[in-house]
C-alpha positions as CSV (number, residue, x, y, z in Angstrom):
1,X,12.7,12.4,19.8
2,X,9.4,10.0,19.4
3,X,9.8,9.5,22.9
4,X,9.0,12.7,23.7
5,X,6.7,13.4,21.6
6,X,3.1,14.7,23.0
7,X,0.0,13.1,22.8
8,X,-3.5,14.1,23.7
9,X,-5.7,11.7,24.3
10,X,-8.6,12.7,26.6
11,X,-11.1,15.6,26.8
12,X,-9.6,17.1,29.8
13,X,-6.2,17.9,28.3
14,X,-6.4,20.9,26.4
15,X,-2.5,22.6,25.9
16,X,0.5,20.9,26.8
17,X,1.2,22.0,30.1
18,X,1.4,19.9,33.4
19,X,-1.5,20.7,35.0
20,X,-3.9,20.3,32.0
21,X,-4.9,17.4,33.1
22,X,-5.5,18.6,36.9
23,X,-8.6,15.7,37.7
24,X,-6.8,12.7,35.4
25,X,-3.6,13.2,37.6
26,X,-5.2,14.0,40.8
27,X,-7.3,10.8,40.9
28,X,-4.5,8.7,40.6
29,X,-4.0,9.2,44.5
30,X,-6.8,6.5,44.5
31,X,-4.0,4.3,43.4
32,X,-1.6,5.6,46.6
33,X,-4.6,4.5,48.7
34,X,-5.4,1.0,47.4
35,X,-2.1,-0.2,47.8
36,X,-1.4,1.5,50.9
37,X,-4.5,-0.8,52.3
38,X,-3.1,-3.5,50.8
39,X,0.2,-3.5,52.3
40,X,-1.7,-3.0,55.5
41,X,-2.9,-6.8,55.0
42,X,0.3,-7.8,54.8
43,X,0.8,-7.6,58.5
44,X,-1.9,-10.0,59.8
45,X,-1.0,-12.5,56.9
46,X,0.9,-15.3,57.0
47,X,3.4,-16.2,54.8
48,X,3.4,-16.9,51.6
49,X,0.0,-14.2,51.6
50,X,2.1,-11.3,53.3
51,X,4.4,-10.8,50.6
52,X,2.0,-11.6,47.8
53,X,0.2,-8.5,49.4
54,X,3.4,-6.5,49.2
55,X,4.2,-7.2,45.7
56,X,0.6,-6.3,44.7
57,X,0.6,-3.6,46.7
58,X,3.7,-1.9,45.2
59,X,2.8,-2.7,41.6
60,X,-0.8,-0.7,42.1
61,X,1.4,2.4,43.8
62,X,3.5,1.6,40.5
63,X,0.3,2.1,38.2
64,X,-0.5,5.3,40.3
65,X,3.0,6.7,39.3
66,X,2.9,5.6,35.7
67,X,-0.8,7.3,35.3
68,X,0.4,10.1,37.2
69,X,3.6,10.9,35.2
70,X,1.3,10.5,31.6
71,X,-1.7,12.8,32.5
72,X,0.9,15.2,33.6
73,X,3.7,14.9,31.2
74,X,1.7,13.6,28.8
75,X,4.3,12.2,26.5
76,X,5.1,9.0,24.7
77,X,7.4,7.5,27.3
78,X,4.9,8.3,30.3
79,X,2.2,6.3,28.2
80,X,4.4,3.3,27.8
81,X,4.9,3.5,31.5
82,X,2.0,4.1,32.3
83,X,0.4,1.1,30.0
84,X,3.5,-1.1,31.1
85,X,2.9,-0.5,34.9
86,X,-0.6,-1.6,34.5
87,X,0.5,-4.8,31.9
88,X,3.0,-5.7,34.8
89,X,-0.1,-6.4,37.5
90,X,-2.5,-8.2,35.1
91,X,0.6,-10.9,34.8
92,X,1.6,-10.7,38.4
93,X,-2.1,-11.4,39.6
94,X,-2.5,-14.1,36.9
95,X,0.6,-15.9,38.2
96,X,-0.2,-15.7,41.8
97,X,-4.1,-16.5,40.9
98,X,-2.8,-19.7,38.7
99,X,-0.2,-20.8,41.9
100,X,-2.1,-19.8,45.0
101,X,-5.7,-20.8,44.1
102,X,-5.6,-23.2,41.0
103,X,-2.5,-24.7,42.8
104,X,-0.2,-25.1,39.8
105,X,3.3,-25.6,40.0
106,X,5.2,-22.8,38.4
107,X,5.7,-24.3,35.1
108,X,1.7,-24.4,34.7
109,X,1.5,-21.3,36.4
110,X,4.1,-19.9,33.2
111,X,2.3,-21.7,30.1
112,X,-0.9,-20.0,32.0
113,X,1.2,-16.5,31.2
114,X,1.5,-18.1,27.9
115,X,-1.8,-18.9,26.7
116,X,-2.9,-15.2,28.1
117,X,-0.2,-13.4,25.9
118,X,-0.7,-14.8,23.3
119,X,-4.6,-15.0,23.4
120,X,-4.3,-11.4,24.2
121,X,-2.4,-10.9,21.0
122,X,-4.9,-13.0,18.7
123,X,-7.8,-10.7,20.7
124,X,-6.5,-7.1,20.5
125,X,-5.2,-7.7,16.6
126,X,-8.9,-8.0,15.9
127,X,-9.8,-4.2,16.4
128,X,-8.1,-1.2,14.5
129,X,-5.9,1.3,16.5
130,X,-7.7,3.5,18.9
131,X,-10.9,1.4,18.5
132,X,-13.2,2.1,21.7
133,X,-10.9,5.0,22.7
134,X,-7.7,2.7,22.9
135,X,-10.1,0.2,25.9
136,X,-10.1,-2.3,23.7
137,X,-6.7,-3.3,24.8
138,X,-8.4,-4.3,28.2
139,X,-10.4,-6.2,26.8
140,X,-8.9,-9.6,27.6
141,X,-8.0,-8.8,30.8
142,X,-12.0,-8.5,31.2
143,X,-12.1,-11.7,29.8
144,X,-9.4,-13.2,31.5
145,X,-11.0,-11.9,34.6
146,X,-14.3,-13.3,34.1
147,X,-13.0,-17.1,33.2
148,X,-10.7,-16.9,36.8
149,X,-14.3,-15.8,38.7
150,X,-16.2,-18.5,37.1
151,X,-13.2,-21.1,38.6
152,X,-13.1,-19.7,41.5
153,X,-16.7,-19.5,41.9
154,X,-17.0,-23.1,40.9
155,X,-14.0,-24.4,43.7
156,X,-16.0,-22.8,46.1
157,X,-13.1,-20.2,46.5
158,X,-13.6,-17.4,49.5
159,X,-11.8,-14.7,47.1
160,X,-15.3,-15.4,44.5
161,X,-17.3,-12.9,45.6
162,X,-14.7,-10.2,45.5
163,X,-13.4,-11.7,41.8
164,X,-17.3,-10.8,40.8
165,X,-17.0,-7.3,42.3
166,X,-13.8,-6.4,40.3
167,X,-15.1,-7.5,36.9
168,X,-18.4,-6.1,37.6
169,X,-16.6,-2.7,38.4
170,X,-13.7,-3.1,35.3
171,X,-16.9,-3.4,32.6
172,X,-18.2,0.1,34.4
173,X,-14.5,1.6,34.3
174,X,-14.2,0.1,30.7
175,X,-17.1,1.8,29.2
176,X,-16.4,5.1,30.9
177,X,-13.0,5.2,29.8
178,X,-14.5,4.7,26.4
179,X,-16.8,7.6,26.0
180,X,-14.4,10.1,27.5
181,X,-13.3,11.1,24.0
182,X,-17.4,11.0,22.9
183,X,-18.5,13.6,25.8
184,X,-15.9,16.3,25.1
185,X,-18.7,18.8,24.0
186,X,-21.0,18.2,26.6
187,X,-18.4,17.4,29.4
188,X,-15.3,18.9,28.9
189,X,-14.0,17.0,32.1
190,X,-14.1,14.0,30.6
191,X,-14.6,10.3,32.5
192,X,-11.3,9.3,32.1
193,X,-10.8,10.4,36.0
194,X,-13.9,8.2,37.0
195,X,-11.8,5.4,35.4
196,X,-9.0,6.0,37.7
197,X,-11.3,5.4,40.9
198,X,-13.1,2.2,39.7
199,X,-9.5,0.8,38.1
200,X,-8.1,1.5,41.9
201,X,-10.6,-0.5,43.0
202,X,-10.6,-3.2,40.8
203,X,-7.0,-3.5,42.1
204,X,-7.7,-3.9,45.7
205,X,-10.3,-6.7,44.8
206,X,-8.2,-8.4,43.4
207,X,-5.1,-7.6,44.9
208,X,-7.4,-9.2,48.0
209,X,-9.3,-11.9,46.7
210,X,-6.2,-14.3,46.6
211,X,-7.1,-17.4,49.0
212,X,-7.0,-21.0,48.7
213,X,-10.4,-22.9,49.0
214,X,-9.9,-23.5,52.3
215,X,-9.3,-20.0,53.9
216,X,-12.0,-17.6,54.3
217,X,-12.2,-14.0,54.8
218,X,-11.9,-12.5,58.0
C-alpha cells in the first residue's frame, strides 16, 4: 500500500531499517524536553495562560512523536504525521497569538486561520516539489512568524523579544534542513538532526512568548 511505502529523504538514512536514522530520531527527545518545560509554566500561570501552555505543550511532545515515528519507520504514513503534527501547532499558535495578544474575538481569530491557509497555498504552489529539500513548505510559517513579531514588537508586547528569537532561530533551522540532502558526500550525518534542536526551540519561544501587552515576563 502507498501508505507504506518507504521513503528516503535525508543523508543519514541509508537501508530501510529502524535505526538508520539513529541521530534524526534521537534528537527528537529535544521535542520531549521543550514541552515538558512548557507544561511546567503551566503551574505558576493563571488561567486562561495555564492551559494554553498545556495545549502547546502536548502538541510539541506530538511533533516529537510524529518525527520520531518517520526517521524511524520512515514510511509515508509517519511523514504525513509527522508533517501534520507540526501543521497542527503553526494553527494552534496562530489562533491563540490572534486571540490572546491581537485580542480578536474568535471569528477574527478564524478568518486569521483563513487568510494563513490560504496564503500558504498561493505561497508554496510557487515552487516545484522537493524545491529546497521539501523547506520550502516552511516557508510561510517564516513569514507568518515575522509579520506576528513586527505586531508585537510594535504593541509593545513582553512576548517580542522572544517572537525575534524563534524566527531568528527557524531561518538557521530552515537553511540547515535545506542543505542536508547537499552535504551527503562530505557529511554523511547530515543536518537534518541540527534541525530538530533549533525547531524544539523555536517551539518553546513561541509556545512562551504568548502575553498580553500588559503582562511581562517573570
Amino acid at each position: 500500500m502507498e501508505l507504506w511505502r518507504q521513503i528516503d529523504l535525508y543523508c543519514e538514512r541509508t537501508d530501510p531499517g529502524f535505526l538508520s536514522e539513529p541521530a534524526n530520531a534521537i534528537t527528537n527527545a529535544a521535542f520531549l524536553v521543550a514541552a515538558a518545560v512548557v507544561w511546567r509554566r503551566a503551574r505558576g500561570a493563571q488561567p486562561p495562560h495555564a492551559r494554553d501552555y498545556r495545549v502547546l505543550a502536548a502538541l510539541i511532545g506530538l511533533i516529537g512523536a510524529g518525527s520520531f515515528l518517520f526517521h524511524t519507520l520512515a514510511t509515508v504514513w509517519a511523514a504525513w504525521l509527522d508533517q501534520g503534527a507540526i501543521a497542527l501547532y503553526i494553527y494552534v499558535f496562530l489562533w491563540l497569538f490572534l486571540v490572546r495578544v491581537a485580542g480578536l474575538r474568535w471569528w477574527g481569530a478564524l478568518g486569521g486561520l483563513g487568510v494563513f491557509a490560504v496564503a500558504s497555498r498561493a505561497l508554496t504552489a510557487q515552487f516545484p516539489p522537493g524545491s529546497f529539500n521539501g523547506s520550502y513548505a516552511y516557508l510561510p510559517a517564516l513569514l507568518a512568524l515575522g509579520l506576528l513579531t513586527a505586531y508585537a514588537w510594535r504593541r509593545g508586547n513582553a512576548g517580542a523579544a522572544r517572537l525575534a528569537a524563534a524566527a531568528g532561530v527557524f531561518v538557521l533551522a530552515i537553511a540547515l534542513r535545506t542543505v542536508d540532502q547537499l552535504l551527503c558526500a562530505a557529511w554523511p550525518l547530515g543536518t537534518h538532526f541540527a534541525w530538530h534542536c533549533l525547531i524544539a526551540l523555536v517551539a518553546y519561544l513561541t509556545a512562551t512568548a504568548l502575553r498580553p501587552s500588559a503582562q511581562r515576563f517573570a
